[in-house]
C-alpha positions in Angstrom: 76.7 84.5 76.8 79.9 84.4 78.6 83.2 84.4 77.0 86.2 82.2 78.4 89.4 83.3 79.3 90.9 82.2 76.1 89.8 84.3 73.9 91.5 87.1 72.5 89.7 89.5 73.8 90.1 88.8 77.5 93.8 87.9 76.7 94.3 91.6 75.8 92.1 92.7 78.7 94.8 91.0 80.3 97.9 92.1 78.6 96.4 95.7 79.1 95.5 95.5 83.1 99.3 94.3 83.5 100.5 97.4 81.9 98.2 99.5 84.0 99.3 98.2 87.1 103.1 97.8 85.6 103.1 101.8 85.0 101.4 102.5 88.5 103.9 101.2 90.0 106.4 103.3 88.7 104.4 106.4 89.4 103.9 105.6 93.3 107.9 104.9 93.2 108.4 108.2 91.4 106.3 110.2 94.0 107.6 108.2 96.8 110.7 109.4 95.3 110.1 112.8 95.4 108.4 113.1 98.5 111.8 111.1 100.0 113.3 113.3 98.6 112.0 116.3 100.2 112.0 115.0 103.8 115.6 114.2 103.2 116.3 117.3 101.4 118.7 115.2 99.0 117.6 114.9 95.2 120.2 112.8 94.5 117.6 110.2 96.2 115.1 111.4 94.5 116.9 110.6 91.0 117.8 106.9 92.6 114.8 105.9 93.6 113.1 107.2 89.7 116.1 105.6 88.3 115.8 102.6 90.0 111.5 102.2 89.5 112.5 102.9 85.8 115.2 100.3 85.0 113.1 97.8 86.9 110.1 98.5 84.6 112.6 98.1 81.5 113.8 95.2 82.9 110.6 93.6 84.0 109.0 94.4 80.5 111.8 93.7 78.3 112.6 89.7 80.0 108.4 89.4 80.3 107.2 86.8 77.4 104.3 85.9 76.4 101.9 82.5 77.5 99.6 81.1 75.7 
């Protein structure tokens, strides 16, 4: 039998597929950070760029709500 997309369940199948793909993203920024960094031979780029992927998470996560 086949659930529908209402029901808890798939709602925090959901929720948790978001914060998968949420804390990907910071980790190809942080490696795209550090590999910029390298070509560039600069960390302070380095830092920005893991700075930057970080306070966008916090801020994507923190002003996220809830629908249902």
């Amino acid at each position: 039998m086949m659930q529908s997309s209402s029901t808890p369940v798939s709602r925090q199948r959901a929720t948790s597929v978001r914060i998968a793909l949420s804390l990907a993203v910071v980790a190809l920024a942080s490696f795209g950070g550090v590999i910029l960094a390298e070509y560039t031979r600069s960390p302070q780029i380095g830092a920005g760029v893991l700075g930057l992927a970080l306070v966008a998470f916090l801020l994507v996560a923190m002003t996220r709500r809830e629908r249902g």
